[in-house]
C-alpha positions as CSV (number, residue, x, y, z in Angstrom):
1,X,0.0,0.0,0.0
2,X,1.4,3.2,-1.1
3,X,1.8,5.5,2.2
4,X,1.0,8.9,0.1
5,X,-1.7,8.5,-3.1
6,X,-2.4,11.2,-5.3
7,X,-5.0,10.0,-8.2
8,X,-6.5,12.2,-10.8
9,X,-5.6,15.1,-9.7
10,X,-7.0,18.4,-12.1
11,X,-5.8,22.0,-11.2
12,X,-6.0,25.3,-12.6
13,X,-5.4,28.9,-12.0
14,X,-7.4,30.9,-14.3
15,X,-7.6,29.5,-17.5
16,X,-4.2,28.6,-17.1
17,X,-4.7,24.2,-16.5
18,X,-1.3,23.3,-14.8
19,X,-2.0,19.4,-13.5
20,X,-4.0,17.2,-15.9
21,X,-5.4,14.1,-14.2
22,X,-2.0,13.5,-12.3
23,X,-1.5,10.3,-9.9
24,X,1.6,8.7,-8.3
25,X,2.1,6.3,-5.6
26,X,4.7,7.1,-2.6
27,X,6.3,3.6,-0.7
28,X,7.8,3.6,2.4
29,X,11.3,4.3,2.5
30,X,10.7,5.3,-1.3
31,X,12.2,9.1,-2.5
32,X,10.6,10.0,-5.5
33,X,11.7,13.1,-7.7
34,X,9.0,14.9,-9.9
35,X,11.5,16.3,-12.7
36,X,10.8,19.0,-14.9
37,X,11.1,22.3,-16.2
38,X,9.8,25.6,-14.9
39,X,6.2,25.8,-15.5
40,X,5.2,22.1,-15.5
41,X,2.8,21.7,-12.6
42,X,5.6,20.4,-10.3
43,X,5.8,22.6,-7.2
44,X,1.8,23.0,-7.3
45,X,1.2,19.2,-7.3
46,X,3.6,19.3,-4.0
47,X,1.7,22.1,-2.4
48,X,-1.1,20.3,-3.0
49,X,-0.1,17.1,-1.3
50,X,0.7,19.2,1.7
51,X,-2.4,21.0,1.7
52,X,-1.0,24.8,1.0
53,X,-3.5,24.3,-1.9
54,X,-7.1,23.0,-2.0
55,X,-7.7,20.4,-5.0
56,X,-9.9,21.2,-7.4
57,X,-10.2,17.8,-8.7
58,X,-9.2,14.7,-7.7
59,X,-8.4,12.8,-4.4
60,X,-5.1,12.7,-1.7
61,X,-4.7,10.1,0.6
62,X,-2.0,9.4,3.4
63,X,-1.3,6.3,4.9
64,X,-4.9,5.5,3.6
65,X,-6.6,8.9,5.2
66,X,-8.6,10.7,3.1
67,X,-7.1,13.9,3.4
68,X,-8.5,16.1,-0.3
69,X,-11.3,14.9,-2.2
70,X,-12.6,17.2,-5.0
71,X,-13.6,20.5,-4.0
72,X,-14.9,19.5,-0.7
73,X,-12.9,17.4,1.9
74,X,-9.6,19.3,2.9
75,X,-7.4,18.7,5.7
76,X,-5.4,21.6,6.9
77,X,-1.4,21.2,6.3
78,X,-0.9,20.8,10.0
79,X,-3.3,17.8,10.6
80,X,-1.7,15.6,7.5
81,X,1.6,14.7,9.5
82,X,3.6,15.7,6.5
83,X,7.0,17.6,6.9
84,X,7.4,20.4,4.5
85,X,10.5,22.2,3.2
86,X,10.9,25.1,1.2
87,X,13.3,25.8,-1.5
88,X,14.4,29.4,0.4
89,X,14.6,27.3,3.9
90,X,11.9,29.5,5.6
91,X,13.7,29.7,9.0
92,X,12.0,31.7,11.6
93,X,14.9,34.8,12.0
94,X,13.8,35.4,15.9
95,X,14.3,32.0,16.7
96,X,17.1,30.2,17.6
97,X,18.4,27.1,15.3
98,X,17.4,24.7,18.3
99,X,13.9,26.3,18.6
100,X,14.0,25.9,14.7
101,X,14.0,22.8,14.5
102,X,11.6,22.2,17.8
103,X,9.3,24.4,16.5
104,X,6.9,21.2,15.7
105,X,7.8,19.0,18.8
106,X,5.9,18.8,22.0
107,X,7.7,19.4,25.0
108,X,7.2,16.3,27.0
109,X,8.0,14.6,23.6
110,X,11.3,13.0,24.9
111,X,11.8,10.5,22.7
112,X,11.6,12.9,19.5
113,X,13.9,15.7,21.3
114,X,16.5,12.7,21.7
115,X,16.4,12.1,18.2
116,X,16.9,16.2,17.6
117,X,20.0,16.0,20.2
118,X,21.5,13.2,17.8
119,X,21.1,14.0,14.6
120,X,22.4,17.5,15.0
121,X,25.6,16.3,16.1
122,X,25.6,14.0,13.1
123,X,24.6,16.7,10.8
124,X,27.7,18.8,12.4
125,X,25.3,21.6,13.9
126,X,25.0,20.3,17.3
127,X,27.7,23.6,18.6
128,X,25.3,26.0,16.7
129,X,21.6,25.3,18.3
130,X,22.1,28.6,20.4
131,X,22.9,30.9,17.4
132,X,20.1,32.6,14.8
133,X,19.5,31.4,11.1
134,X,21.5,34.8,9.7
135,X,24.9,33.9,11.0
136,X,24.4,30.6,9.3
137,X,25.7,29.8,5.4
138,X,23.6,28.3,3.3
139,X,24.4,24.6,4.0
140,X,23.9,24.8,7.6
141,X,20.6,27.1,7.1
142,X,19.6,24.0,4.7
143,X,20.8,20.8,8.0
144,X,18.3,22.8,10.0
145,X,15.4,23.4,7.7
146,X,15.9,19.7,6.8
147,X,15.6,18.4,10.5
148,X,12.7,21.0,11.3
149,X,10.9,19.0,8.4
150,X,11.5,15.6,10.2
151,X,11.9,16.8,13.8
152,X,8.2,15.8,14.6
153,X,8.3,12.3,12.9
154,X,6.2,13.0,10.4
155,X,4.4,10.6,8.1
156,X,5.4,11.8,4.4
157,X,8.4,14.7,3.8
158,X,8.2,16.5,1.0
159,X,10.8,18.5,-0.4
160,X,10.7,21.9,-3.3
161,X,14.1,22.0,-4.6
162,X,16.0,21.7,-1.9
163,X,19.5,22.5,-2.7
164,X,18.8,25.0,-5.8
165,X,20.2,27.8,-3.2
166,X,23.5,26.2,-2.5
167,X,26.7,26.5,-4.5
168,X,28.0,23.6,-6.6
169,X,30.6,22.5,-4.4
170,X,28.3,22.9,-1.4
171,X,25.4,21.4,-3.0
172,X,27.1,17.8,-3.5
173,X,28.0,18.0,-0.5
174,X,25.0,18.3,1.4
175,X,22.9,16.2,-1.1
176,X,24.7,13.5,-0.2
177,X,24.7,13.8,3.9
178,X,20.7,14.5,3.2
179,X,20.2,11.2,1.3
180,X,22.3,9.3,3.7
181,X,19.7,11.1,6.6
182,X,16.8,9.6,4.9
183,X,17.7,6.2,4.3
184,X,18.8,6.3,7.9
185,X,15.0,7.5,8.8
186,X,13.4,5.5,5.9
187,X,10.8,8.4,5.8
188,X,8.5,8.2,2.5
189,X,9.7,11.4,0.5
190,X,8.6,13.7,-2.4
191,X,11.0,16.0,-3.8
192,X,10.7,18.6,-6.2
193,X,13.4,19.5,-9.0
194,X,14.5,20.6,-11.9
195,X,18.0,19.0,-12.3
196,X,18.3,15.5,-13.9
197,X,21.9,15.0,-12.2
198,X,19.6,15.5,-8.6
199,X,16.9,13.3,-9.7
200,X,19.5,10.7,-11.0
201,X,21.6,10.8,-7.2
202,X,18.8,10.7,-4.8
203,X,15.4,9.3,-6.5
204,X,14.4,5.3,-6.7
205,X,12.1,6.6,-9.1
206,X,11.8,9.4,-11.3
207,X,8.2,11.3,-12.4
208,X,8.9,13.6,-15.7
209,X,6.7,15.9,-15.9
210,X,5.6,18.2,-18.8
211,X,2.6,20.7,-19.5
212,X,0.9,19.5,-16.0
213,X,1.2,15.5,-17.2
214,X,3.6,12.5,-15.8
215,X,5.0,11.5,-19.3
216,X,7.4,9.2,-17.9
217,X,7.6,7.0,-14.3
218,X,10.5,4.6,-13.7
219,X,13.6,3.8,-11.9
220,X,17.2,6.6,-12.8
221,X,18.5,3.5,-14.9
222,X,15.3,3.1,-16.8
223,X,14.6,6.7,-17.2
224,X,18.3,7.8,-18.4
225,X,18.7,4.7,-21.2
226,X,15.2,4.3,-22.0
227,X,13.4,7.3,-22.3
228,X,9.7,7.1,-23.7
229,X,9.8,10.4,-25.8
230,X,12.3,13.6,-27.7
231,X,11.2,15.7,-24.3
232,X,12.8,13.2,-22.1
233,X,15.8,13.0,-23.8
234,X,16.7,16.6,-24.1
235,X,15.9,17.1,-20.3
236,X,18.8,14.9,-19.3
237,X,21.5,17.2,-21.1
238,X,21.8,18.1,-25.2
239,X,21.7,15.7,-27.6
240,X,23.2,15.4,-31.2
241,X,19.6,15.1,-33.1
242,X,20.1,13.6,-37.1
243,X,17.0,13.1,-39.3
244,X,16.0,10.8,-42.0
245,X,13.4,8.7,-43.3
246,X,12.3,5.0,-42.4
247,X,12.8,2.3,-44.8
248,X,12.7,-1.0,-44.0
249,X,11.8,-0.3,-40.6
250,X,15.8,1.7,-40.0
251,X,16.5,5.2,-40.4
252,X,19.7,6.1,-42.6
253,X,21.8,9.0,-40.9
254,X,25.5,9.9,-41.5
255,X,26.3,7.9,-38.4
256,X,24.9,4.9,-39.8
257,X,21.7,3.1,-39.4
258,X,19.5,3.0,-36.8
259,X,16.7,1.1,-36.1
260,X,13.4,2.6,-35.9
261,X,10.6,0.6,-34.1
262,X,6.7,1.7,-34.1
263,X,7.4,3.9,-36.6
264,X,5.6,3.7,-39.7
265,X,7.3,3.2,-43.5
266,X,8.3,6.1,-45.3
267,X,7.6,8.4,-42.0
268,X,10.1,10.9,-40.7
269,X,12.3,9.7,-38.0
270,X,15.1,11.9,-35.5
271,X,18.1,9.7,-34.1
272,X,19.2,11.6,-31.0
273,X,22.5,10.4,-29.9
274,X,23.9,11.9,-26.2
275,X,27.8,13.4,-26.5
276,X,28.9,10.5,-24.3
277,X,27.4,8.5,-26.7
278,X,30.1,9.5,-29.6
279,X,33.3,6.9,-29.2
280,X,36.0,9.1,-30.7
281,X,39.5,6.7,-31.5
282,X,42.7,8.3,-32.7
283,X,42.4,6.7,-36.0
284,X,39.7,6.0,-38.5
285,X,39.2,2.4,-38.5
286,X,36.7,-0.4,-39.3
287,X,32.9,1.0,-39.0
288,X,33.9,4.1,-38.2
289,X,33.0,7.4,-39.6
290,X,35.9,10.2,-39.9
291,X,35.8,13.7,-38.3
292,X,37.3,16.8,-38.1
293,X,37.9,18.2,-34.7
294,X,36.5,21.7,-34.4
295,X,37.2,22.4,-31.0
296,X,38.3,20.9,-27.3
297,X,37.7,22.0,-23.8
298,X,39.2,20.2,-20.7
299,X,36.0,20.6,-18.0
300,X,37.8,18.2,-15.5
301,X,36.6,15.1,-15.3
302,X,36.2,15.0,-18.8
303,X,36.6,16.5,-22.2
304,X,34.1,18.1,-24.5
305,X,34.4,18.2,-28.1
306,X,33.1,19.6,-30.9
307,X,33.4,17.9,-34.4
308,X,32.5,18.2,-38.0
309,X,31.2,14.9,-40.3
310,X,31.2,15.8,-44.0
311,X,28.2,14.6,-45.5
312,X,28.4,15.4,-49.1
313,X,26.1,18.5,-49.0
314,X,27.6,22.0,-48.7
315,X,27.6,22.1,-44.7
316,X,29.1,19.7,-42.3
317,X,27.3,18.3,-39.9
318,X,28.3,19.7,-36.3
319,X,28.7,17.0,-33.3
320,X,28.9,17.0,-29.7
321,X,31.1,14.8,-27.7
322,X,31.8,14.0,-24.3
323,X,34.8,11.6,-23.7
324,X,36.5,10.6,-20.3
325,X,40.0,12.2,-19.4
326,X,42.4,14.5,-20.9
327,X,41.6,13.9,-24.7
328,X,41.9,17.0,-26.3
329,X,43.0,16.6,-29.9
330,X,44.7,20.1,-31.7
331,X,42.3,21.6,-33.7
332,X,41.7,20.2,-37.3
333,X,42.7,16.7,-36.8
334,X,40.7,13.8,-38.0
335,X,39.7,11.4,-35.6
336,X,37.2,8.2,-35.5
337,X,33.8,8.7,-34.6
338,X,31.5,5.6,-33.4
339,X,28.3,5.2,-32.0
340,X,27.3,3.8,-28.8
341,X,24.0,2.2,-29.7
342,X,22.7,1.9,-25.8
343,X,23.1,6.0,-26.0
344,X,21.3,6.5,-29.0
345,X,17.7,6.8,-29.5
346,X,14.9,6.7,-31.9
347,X,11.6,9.1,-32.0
348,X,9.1,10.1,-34.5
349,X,9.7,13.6,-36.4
């Protein structure tokens, strides 16, 4: 039994529709991420769970408690048991970070308080519980919103971009003692975002969302190497896109051929390939296709190039690719371009 259910849930402001007959299932000890760009009905489908927005249309449960049903039933936010945070943190500026985080906690609640005394020190702001939320950076503000959230053991935590305010090197940082925190709680959460590299590290399952609809559900694996649609694919970082018609049920491109299944004969088909996707050798061998190297950037970790395929017609085509390590060819060389076929995939025009 799923411990938070949202079915068919309809929403509007205006004439503006943002959710369109939206439902999910939330599993104990499950995170979900509802990914997606600005606009996409993303944050209002989390306000709604925790009841900072009556539905319209449609029904809420938690741990099988009716909680919204259509326009009538609605449960005030503070009698769902759900721990909320808010992208900006929210902190209270006249409280203290202890009386933060206690804010929700009953006095005689020892057993809960315990838990507060604990987890601070684990989260490396047990010294600070004294001090206010503007003397704080951004990480710490973020430990102590997150155990304000959880503090009174609530039954569902739901999250709105969490870590959008932190900087990148803080960010990974803190993502990853927050995961670690709930696994160790095993606490049913819903989080909010729009970056696919945050979705892929914390989520068991991913929700893409799009014009107020889930167009894709599944697992970071299934979602990253299997994605139902063009819109997916893009969302996960740019793609090299090539067109072409279907013949024989394959597409023809300058990279080779592709299969093409569903689509119909003779209909137009777009290959969209991800950088990491293009195998570049040092020399042009076997299957491979020659290229001219345009340009190389070291970022790191790896190396981004850019590359030119003649194809017979008066304008190269222009690739993108991503290899591992310090490859960074000089400038107008030819290399060996491949394709990895498990990066590569196939959508209607």
């Amino acid at each position: 039994m799923a411990l938070l259910e949202i079915e068919d849930i309809y929403h509007r402001f205006d004439a503006l529709e943002v959710l369109r007959g939206v439902s999910l299932g939330l599993h104990t000890h499950e995170l979900i991420c509802l990914l997606g760009s600005s606009g996409c009905g993303k944050t209002t489908l989390l306000r709604l769970a925790a009841g900072l927005e009556r539905a319209q249309q449609g029904r809420v449960r938690i741990a099988d408690e009716m909680v919204s049903e259509g326009s009538g039933l609605h449960l005030a936010p503070e009698q769902r048991r759900v721990g909320l945070m808010f992208q900006d943190f929210a902190l209270f500026p006249h409280l203290t970070v202890g009386e933060n985080i206690l804010f929700g906690v009953r006095k005689q609640d020892r057993a809960r308080r315990g838990w507060v005394d604990d987890t601070a020190d684990r989260m490396g702001i047990g010294d600070l519980m004294d001090v206010y939320p503007h003397t704080l950076s951004g990480g710490q503000q973020q430990r102590v919103a997150l155990m304000r959230a959880l503090a009174p053991g609530p039954r569902v935590l739901l999250l709105d971009e969490p870590f959008s305010g932190l900087d990148v090197t803080r960010r990974a940082e803190v993502r990853e003692q927050t995961q670690g925190l709930l696994r160790e709680t095993g606490i049913a959460t819903l989080m909010v975002t729009h970056d696919p590299e945050e979705a892929m590290f914390m989520a068991d399952r991913i929700l893409v969302m799009e014009a107020g609809r889930i167009l894709q559900a599944g697992t970071p694996t299934e979602t990253y190497f299997h994605p139902a649609s063009a819109y997916v694919a893009r969302l996960f970082g740019p793609v090299n896109r090539l067109e072409g018609g279907v013949a024989g049920g394959r597409v023809e491109t300058p990279l080779g051929s592709f299969a093409a299944p569903g689509i119909g004969e003779g209909s137009g088909a777009q290959v969209m390939i991800r950088p990491e996707g293009l195998l570049v050798g040092s020399t042009v061998k076997g299957d491979g296709r020659a290229a001219r190297v345009i340009d190389a950037r070291l970022l790191g970790h790896a190396s981004h190039l850019r590359l030119a395929v003649e194809t017979g017609s008066a304008e190269a085509l222009e690739l993108q690719a991503r290899v591992p390590g310090a490859m960074l060819p000089e400038q107008g060389r030819i290399v060996c371009l491949a394709v990895d076929a498990d990066k590569a995939f196939v959508f209607p025009v």
